[in-house]
C-alpha positions, -999 to +999 in steps of 0.1 A: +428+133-469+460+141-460+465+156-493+436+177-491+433+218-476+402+229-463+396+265-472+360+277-457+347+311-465+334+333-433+307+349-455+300+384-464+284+410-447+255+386-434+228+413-442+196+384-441+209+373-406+209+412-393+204+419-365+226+384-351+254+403-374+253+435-363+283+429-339+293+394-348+309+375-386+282+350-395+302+319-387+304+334-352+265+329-343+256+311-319+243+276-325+221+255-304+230+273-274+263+263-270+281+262-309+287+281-334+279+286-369+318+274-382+318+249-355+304+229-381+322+228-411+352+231-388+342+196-372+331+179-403+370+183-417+379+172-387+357+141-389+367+134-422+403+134-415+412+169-430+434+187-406+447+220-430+422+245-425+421+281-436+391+304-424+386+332-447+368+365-432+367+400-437+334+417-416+335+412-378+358+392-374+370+395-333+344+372-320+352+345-349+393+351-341+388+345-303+362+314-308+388+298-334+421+305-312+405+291-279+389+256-292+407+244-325+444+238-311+462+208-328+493+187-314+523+204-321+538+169-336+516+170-363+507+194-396+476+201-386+458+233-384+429+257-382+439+291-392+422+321-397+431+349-428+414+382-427+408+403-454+438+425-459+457+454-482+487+441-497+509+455-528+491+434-552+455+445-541+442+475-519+404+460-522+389+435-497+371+405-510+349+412-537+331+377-540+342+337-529+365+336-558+379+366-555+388+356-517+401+323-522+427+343-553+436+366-526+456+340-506+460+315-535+502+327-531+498+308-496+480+277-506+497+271-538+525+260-519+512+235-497+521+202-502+479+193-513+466+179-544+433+192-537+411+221-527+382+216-510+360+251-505+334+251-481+310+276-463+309+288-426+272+293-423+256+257-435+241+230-410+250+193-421+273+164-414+287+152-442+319+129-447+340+147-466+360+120-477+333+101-498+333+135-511+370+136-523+372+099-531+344+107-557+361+136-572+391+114-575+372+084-591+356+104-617+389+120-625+372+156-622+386+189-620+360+208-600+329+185-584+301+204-570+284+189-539+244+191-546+210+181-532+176+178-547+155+212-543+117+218-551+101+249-563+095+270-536+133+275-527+151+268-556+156+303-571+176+307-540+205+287-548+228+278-581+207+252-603+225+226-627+216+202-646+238+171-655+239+140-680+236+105-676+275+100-662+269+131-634+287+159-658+273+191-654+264+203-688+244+237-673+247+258-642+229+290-634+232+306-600+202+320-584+177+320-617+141+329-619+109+331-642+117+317-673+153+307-666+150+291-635+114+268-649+145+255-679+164+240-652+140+217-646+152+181-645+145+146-636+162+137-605+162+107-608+194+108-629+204+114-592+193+077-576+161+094-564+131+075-562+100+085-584+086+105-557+113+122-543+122+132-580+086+147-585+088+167-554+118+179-560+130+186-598+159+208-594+196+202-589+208+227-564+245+237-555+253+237-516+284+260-528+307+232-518+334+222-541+366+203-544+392+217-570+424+199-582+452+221-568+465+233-604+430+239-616+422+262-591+453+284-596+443+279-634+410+292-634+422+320-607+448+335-625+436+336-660+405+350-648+415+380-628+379+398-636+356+370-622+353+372-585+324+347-577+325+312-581+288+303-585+283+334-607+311+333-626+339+309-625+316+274-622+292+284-656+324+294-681+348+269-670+317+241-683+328+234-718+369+228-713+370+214-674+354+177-661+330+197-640+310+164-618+282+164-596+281+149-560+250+139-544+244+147-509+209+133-497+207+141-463+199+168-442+213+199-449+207+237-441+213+275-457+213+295-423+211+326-442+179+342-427+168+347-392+139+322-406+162+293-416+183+304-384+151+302-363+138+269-374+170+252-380+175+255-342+140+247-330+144+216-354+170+203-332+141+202-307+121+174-329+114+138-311+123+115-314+149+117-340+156+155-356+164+158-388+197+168-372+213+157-340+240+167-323+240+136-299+261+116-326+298+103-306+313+088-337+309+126-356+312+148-328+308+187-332+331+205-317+335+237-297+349+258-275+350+238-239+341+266-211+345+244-179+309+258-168+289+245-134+259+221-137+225+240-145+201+249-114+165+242-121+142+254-094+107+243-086+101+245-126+083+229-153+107+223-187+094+205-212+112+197-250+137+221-244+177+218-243+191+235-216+228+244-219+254+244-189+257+271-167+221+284-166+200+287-134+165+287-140+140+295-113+103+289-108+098+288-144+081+270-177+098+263-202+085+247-235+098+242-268+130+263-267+168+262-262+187+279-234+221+290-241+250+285-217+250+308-184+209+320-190+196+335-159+157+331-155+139+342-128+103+338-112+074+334-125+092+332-166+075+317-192+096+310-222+078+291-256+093+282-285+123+307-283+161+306-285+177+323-256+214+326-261+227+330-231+253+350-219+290+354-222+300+361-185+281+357-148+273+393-131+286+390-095+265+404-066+275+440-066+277+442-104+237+432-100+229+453-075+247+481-090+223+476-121+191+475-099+203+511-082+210+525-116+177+512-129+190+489-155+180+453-157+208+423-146+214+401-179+190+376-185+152+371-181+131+391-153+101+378-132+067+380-146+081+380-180+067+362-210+087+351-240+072+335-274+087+327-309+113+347-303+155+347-304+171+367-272+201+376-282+236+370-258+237+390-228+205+405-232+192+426-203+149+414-201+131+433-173+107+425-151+069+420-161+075+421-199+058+404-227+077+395-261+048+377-281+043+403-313+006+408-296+000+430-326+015+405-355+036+430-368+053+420-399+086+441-391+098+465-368+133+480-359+140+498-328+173+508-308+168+477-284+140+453-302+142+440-339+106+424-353+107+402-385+074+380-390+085+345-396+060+321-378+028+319-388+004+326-355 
């Protein structure tokens, strides 16, 4: 694994996760509480034994710069690294990145001269642990000059990813990125060429992409350079490079999330919530997931009632019930509080005495949750300001609504 440099891409503008992106790059959203998104790709490199990493982003990219520089510092008496490279203007190109591909060739002059074999591309907005190195070693073993990692998908979602199908020795013979109607009913396959049993396979017929791959070094600058017009690798790269290139499949049949939506953000983080063993579990000390250490006080609970929640350090939580949610580090909530099934994030600094009292005199709420408030199904946002005596529970199941202050998209069914 030494031979191997991690190159994971930040994401574009993060549209489907607006409004968590209106100030923030998607890796940089909070996770659980207390992580964030790239915290886990980030850790699963650093699980695996992969210690060159290369962070590519180009919209909002402060808060993922100052998470990055304050929890991923390696020994200086080794190689290691996690480094981030921001979209830029140089001689060669005045555009910023127009697709993955198109990224990656944008800083291929710096990583063609590391002393790798292999590139292994990953994405900053995905939930799983995964061992990358079973990963490689397959890649390796097969002799393969791009191998796509991939997990069985069933028809409600699979128009949302790439779909491939592959022969009897895992070759992909046919990929198509994002298909519907017509096209995406042809990729239709039987999984069980994947080691799936019978009814897995009929649940779930379709071969999707996670958009994880592993190049061989001078393949990648291959493909990059003689095909200066294609910026996407799904799209573009993958599909034409079919015929001439070993292109092999890698099964990964575990758990694994797209946090592309608020919905998929939303549940993804309430499934962590599941007893008594989620789907996902962050309570693993041989695969750690790492983040920025903040050095915060125990939690103050109260006189409250808290049940299945996770409450993160540094919150204070007073005469409240809590049920079925996740409290970020340094929440404030006060009297009388209900909070059901939501995701408060917390905040990113404590208010001091006068700083609250000069709130209350200017008529503006401290940060956090006010007395008498009710909160359900819903994601506060950091350093939110929640008065007193308010309700957030879409009383009128409004299927979407944007305001200067609130943002209402209808994912749970009531």
């Amino acid at each position: 694994m030494h031979n191997v440099l991690s190159i994971i891409l930040g994401g574009g503008r993060g549209t489907r996760l607006y409004p968590l992106t209106k100030m923030r790059a998607k890796p940089a959203v909070p996770l659980a509480g207390r992580y964030r998104l790239i915290d886990i790709p980030v850790s699963n490199c650093i699980n695996s034994g992969i210690q060159k990493i290369y962070i590519l982003t180009q919209f909002n990219s402060a808060s993922l710069n100052r998470h990055i520089v304050k929890t991923y510092q390696f020994s200086p008496f080794m190689d290691g690294f996690v480094e981030i490279l921001a979209a830029q203007q140089t001689p060669e190109s005045t555009n910023w990145f127009q697709g993955t591909a198109d990224a990656v060739r944008q800083y291929i002059h710096r990583f063609k001269h590391m002393r790798v074999t292999d590139y292994l591309v990953l994405s900053g907005d995905h939930l799983y642990r995964m061992d990358y190195q079973k990963f490689v070693d397959h890649h390796r073993e097969t002799n393969a000059d791009i191998t796509i990692s991939v997990v069985p998908e069933g028809e409600k979602n699979a128009s949302e990813f790439g779909l491939l199908k592959i022969d009897d020795h895992g070759r992909v013979k046919e990929f198509k990125e994002k298909p519907t109607g017509d096209a995406l009913k042809s990729m239709q396959v039987d999984t069980k060429v994947l080691g799936l049993d019978k009814e897995t396979a009929t649940q779930k017929p379709y071969i999707a992409s996670m958009g994880i791959y592993v190049f061989k070094k001078e393949v990648l600058i291959k493909l990059l350079s003689e095909n200066a017009n294609q910026t996407d690798f799904g799209k573009e790269i993958i599909p034409s490079s079919l015929d001439e290139l070993n292109v092999q499949a890698y099964l990964f049949n575990d758990y694994w999330e797209d946090i592309g939506t608020i919905e998929a953000f939303y549940k993804a983080n309430l499934d962590l919530l599941e007893h008594p063993n989620p789907r996902f579990s962050f309570y693993d000390a041989d695969k750690q997931i790492f983040s920025r250490p903040r050095f915060l006080p125990p939690n103050k609970i109260f006189d409250s009632h808290v049940d299945n929640s996770m409450i993160c350090d540094g919150c204070i939580i007073s005469q409240a019930i809590v049920k079925g949610s996740i409290i970020g580090i340094r929440s404030r909530i006060r009297p009388n509080s209900i909070i059901e099934d939501s995701l408060i994030m917390g905040a990113d600094f404590y208010q001091t005495h006068d700083e609250i009292e000069s709130d209350r005199n200017s008529d503006i709420p401290p940060i956090g949750i006010g007395q008498n408030t009710i909160i359900k199904k819903a994601i506060i946002d950091k350093n939110a300001r929640i008065g007193k005596n308010v309700k957030i529970i879409n009383e009128k199941i409004l299927q979407k609504k944007l305001t200067r202050r609130v943002v209402i998209i209808l994912i749970v069914e009531l």
